[in-house]
C-alpha positions in Angstrom: 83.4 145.1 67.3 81.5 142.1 68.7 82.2 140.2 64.8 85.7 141.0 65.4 85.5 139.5 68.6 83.9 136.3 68.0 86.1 135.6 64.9 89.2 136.2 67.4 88.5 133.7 70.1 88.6 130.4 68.3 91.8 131.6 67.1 93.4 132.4 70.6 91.9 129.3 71.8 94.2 127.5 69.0 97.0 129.5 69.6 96.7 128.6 73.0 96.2 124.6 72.6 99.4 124.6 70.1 101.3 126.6 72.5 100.2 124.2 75.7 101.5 121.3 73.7 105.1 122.6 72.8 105.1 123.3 76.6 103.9 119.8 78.0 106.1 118.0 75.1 109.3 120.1 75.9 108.4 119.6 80.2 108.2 115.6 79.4 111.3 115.9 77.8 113.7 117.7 80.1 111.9 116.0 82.8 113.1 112.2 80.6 116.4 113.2 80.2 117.1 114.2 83.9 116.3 111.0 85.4 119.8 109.4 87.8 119.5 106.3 89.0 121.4 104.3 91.0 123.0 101.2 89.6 124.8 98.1 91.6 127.5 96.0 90.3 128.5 92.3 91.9 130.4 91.8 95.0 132.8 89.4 95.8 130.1 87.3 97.2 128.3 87.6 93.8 125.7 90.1 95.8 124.3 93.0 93.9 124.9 96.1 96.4 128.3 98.2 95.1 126.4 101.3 94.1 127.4 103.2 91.1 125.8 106.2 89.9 124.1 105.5 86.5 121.5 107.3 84.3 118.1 106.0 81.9 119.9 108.3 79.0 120.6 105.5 76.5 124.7 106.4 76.1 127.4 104.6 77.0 127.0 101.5 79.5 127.5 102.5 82.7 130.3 100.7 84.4 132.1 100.6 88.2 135.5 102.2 88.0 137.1 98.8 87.9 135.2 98.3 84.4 132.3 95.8 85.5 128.9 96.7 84.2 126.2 98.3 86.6 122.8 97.2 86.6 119.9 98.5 88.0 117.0 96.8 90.1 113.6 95.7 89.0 111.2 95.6 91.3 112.2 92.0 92.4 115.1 93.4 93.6 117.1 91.5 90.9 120.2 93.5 88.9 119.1 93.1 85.3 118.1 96.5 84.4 120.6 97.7 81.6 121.6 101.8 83.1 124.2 104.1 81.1 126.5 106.3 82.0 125.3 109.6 83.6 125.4 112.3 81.2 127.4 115.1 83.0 
């Protein structure tokens, strides 16, 4: 009984690494893809501050219903952040 024991635990503990990974890989992923963000497109004092609702999934470029690309904002504050279009 002990011999069967001691050959079975490296093998849980392998089966239990592999299945932790699947689980943190598939977690980082749904957790990636579920990201919104809010982009900004120009005003009609050239200010970046219409929001637009926007998305890090790499898509279609989001755009503002009149068609003008959205941006998001660095951490300067500056619009040059290229967004896409939410994934609904």
């Amino acid at each position: 009984m002990k011999t069967n024991l001691k050959k079975m635990i490296p093998m849980a503990v392998a089966v239990l690494g592999i299945a932790g990974a699947f689980v943190t890989t598939s977690m980082q992923k749904a957790s990636s893809t579920l990201i919104p963000r809010l982009g900004y497109v120009l005003d009609e004092n050239d200010d970046c501050n219409i929001p637009v609702q926007c998305d890090t999934n790499q898509n279609e470029i989001c755009q503002h219903t009149d068609g003008q690309q959205a941006f998001g904002k660095d951490a300067q504050g500056n619009c040059n952040v290229t967004l896409f279009k939410p994934s609904n």
